[in-house]
C-alpha positions in Angstrom: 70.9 -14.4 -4.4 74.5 -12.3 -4.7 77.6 -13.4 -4.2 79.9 -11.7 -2.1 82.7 -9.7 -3.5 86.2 -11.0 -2.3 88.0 -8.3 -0.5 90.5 -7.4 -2.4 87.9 -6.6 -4.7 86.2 -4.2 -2.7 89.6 -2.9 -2.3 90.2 -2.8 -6.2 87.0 -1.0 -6.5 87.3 1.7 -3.1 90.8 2.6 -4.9 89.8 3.2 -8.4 86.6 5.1 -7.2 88.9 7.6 -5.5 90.7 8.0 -8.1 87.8 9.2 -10.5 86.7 11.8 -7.8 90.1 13.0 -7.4 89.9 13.1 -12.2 86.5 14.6 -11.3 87.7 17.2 -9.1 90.7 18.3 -10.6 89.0 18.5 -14.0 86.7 21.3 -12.7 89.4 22.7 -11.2 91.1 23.0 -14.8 94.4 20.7 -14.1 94.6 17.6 -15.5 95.7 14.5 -13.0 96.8 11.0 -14.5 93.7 9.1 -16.1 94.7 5.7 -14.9 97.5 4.2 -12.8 99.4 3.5 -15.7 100.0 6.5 -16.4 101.0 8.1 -13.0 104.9 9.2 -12.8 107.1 7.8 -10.0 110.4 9.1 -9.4 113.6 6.9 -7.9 113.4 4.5 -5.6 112.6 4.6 -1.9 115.6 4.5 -0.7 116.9 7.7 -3.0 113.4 9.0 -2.5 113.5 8.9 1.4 117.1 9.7 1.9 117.7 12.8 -0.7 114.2 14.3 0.0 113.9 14.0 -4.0 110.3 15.4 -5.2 108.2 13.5 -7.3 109.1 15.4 -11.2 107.2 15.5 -14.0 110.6 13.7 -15.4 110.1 10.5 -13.6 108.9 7.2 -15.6 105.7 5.8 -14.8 105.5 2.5 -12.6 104.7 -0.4 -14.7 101.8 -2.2 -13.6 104.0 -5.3 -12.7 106.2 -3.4 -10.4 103.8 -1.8 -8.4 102.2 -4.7 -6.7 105.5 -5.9 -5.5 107.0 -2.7 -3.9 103.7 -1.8 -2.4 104.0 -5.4 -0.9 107.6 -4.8 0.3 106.6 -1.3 1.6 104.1 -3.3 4.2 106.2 -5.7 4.7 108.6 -3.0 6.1 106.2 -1.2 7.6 104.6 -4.1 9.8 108.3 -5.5 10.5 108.6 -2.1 12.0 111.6 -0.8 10.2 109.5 2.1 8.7 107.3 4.5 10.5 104.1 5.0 9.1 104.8 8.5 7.9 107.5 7.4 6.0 105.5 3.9 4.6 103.0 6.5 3.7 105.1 8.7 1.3 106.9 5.4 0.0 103.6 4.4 -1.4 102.3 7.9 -2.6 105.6 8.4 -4.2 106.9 4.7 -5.5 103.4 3.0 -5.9 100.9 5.9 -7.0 104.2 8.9 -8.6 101.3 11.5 -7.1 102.8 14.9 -5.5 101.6 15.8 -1.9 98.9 18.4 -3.3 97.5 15.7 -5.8 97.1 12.8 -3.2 95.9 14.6 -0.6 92.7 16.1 -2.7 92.8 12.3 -3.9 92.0 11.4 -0.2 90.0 14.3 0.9 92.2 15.9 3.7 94.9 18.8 3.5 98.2 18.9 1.6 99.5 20.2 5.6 98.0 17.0 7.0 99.1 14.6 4.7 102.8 16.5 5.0 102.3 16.5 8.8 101.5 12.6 8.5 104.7 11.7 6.2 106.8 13.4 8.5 105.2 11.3 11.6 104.1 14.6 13.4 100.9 15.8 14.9 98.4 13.3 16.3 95.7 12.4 14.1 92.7 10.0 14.4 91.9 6.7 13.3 89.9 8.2 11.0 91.9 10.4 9.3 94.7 7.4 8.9 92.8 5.3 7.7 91.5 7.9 4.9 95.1 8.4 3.9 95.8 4.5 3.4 92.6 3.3 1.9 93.8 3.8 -1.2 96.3 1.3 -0.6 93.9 -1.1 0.9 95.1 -0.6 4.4 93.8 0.6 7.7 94.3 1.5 11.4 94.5 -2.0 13.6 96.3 -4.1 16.5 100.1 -5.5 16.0 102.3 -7.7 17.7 104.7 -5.1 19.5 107.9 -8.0 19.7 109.4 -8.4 16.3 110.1 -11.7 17.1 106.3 -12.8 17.6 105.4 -11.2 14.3 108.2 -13.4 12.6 106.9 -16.3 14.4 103.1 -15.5 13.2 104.3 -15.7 9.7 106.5 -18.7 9.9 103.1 -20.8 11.0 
């Protein structure tokens, strides 16, 4: 009989299998993406990033591996506390965690470099579906919150 895989497994695995479609495809496409997350490029940090509308360059220094759990986690945390939108979690984490441009992600997650710009800058109304393509690689999808701050604080507390 087979064990079950943990969940973040699953999530480990759903990630990095985008990411070799999104190799696959740009390689017939005759650009060449990062190989690996290590060597993805990230530019400042969020708070530069979101305020100055800074662009992800091919300048920036790549994330190290040990950083990039940690300001994904923070990036949740913010985004579940409700002090950033979702468009604005959404290009944290393309831009801090993964250092892809809009173009690159978006054929990284299957849907339109409009979309995904359209979804960063919390307009248009788009499905479940289409969310939750956008933040699978980050191992995160649609669901029900607390609306009251307070109750969310008080579900983490326990």
């Amino acid at each position: 009989m087979k064990e079950k895989k943990t969940s973040s497994h699953n999530d480990f695995h759903s990630a990095k299998e985008t990411i070799q479609r999104i190799i696959k495809k740009n390689e017939t496409n005759n650009t060449h993406p990062p190989a690996s997350f290590s060597e993805v490029q990230t530019p400042m940090p969020m708070n530069v990033a979101l305020s100055s509308r800074q662009r992800v360059s091919r300048k920036s220094k790549p994330v190290s591996t040990l950083d990039r759990k940690p300001a994904m986690n923070s990036i949740i945390k913010d985004l579940v506390f409700g002090t950033l939108t979702q468009g604005a979690a959404l290009k944290a984490l393309r831009v801090e965690v993964l250092g892809l441009k809009q173009e690159a992600y978006a054929n990284l997650v299957s849907v339109s470099r409009k979309t995904l710009s359209e979804i960063e800058n919390d307009k248009g109304n788009y499905s479940s579906e289409i969310i939750n393509k956008v933040f699978k690689p980050f191992g995160l999808k649609v669901g029900l919150v607390p609306t009251s701050s307070s109750l969310m604080t008080s579900l983490f507390k326990e």
